[in-house]
C-alpha positions in Angstrom: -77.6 75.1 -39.8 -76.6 78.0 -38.1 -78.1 80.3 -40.1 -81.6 78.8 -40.0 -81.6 78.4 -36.2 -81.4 81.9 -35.5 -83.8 82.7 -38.2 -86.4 80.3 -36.4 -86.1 82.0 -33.4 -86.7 85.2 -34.9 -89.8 83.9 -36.4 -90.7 83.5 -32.7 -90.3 87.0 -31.9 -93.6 89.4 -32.1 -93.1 92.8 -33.9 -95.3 95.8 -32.7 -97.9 97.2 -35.1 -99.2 100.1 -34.3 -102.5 100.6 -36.5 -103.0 96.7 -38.1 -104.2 96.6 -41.9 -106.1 94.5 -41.8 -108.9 95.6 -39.3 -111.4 93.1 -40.6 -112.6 89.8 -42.4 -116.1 89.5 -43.6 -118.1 87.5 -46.1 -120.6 88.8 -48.5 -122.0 86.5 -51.6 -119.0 84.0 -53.3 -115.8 86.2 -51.6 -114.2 88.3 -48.7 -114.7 91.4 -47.5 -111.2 93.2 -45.8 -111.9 96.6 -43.7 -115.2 96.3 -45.0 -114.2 96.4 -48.7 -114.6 93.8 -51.6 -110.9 92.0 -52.2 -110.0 90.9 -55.2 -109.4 87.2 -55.2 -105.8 85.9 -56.3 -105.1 82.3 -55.6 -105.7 79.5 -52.7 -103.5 76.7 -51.7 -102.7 74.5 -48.3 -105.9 75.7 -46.0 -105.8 79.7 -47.2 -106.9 81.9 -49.3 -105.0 84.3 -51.3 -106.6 87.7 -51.5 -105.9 91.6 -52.8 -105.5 94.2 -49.8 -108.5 96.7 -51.0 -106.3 100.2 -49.8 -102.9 98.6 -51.5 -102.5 96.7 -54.4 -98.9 95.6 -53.7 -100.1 93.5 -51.0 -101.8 90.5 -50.6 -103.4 89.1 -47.5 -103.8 85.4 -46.8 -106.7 84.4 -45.1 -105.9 81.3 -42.7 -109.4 79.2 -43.1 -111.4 79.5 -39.6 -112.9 76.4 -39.9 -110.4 74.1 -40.2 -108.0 72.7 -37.4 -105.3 72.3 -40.0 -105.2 76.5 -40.7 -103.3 76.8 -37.1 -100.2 75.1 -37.2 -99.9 75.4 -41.1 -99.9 79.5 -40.8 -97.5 79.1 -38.2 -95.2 77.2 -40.9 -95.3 79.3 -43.5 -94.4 82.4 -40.5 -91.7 80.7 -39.5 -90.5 79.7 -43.0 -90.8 83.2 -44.7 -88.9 84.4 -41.6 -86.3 82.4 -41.7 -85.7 83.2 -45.0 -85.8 86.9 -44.9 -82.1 87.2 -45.0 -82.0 85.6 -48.0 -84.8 87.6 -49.9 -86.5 85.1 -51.7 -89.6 85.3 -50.5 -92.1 87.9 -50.8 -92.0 90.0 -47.4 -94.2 90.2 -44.8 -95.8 92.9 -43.4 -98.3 91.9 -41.0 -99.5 89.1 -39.1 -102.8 88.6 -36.7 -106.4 86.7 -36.2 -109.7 88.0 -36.9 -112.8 86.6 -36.5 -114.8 84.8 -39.4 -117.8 83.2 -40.1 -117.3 83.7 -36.1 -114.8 81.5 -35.7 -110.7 82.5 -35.7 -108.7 82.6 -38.5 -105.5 83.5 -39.0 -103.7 85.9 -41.6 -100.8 87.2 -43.3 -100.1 90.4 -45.0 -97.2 90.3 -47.9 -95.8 92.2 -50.5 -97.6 90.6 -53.9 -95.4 89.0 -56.7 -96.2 90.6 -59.9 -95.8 87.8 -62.2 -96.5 84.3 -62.8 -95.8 80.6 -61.5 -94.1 78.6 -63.3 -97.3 76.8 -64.4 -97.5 79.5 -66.6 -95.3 79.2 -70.0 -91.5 78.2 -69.2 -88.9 80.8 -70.7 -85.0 81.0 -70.7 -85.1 84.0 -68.6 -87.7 82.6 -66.0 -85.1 79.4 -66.3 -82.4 81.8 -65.4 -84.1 83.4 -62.3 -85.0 79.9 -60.9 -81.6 78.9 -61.4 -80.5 82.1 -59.4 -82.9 81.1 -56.7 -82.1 77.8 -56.3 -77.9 79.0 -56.0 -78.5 81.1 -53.2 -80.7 78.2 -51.0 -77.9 75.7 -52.3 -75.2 78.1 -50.8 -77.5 78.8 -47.9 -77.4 74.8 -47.2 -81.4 74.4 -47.6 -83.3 72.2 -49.3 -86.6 72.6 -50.8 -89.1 69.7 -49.1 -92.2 70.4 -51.6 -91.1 69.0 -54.3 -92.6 65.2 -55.3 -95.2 66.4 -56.8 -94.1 68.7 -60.0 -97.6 71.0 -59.8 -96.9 71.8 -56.0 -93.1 72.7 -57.2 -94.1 75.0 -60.0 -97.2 76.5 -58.1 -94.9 77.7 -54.9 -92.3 79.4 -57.6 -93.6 82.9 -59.0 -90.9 85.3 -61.5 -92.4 88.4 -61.0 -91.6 91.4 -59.1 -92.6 93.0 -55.8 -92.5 96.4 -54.4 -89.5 96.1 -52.4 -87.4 93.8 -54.8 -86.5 93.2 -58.6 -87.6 90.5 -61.4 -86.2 86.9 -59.8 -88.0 84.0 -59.0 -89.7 83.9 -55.2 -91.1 81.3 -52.9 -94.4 82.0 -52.3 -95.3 79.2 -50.2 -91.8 77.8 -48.9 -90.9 74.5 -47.6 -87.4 73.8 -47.0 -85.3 72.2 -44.2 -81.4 72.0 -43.1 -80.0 69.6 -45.9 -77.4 67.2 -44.7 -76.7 67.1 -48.6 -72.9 68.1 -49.3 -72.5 71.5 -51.5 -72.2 69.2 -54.4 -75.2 67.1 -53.9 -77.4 69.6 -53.1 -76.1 71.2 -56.0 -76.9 68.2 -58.5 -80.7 67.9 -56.3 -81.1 71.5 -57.5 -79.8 70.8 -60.6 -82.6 67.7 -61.4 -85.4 70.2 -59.5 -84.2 72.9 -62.7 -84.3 70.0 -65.3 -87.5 69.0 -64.1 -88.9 72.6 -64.5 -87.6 73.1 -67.7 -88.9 69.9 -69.4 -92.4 71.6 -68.6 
């Protein structure tokens, strides 16, 4: 409990940027435009959109929607839960952080290193089994539990085995959801346990 405590109140804490990357959000036909260039569209989920950073292809930028009420507090979520979570590294890292104005409204967004690799709605393999069962041992020793996890497409859609720039082939959470778990060791061990089951049945 601890442990997550002081990582919230990190997550409170604003980091200085000197030059931001992302500079600007525009529209043009069906997608975005970032810094004035086309980005490459990756995924969407939970009131964002998922998009390539044109200059850098290691990072993605998630685009907070501006005209939704819900965008707000959930971007503020997922900033504290990838920051609370940084110690752990198993989450893809973030870089940036800001608002920009589209379709001239506010919208939030996040810059993070990209996961090259797949969710686990993709095919199922013994090693991708492997690196989700690595992941899952170091929230169990870390005392969290995952929250998003009733429905099985939201579970396999927030897990990616891939790599990023800054870390190897494991599984990450791209979109985390977790709390304190007032679960002993072993029955947050036998949760994690039915979670992997559950995956592997896929």
């Amino acid at each position: 409990m601890r442990f997550l405590v002081a990582a919230l109140v990190l997550a409170c804490s604003s980091s200085a940027v000197a030059a931001p990357m992302v500079r600007s959000i525009g529209l043009y036909g069906g997608g975005y435009l970032i810094n004035g260039l086309p980005a490459a569209y990756v995924g969407s989920g939970d009131f964002k959109e998922v998009l390539q950073l044109p200059a850098d292809p290691g990072l993605v930028v998630k685009v907070f929607y501006a005209d939704t009420t819900s965008s707000a507090p959930e971007m503020r979520r997922e900033v504290a839960a990838i920051r609370a979570l940084e110690p752990l590294a198993v989450a893809p890292r973030l870089v940036e952080r800001g608002e920009r104005t589209v379709r001239g409204q506010a919208a939030g967004y996040l810059v993070q290193e990209r996961v090259r690799g797949s969710t686990l709605d993709n095919r199922v393999t013994a090693e991708k089994l492997e690196h989700v069962r690595a992941l899952f041992e170091t929230l169990r020793a870390a005392g969290l539990e995952l929250t998003d996890t009733a429905m099985d497409f939201k579970l396999r859609a927030n897990i990616m085995v891939g790599t990023t720039r800054g870390g190897p082939r494991q599984a990450y959470l791209v979109d985390p959801a977790f709390k304190a778990s007032d679960k002993t060791a072993a029955q947050l061990g036998v949760f994690y346990d039915g979670l992997l089951a559950r995956i592997a049945r896929r």
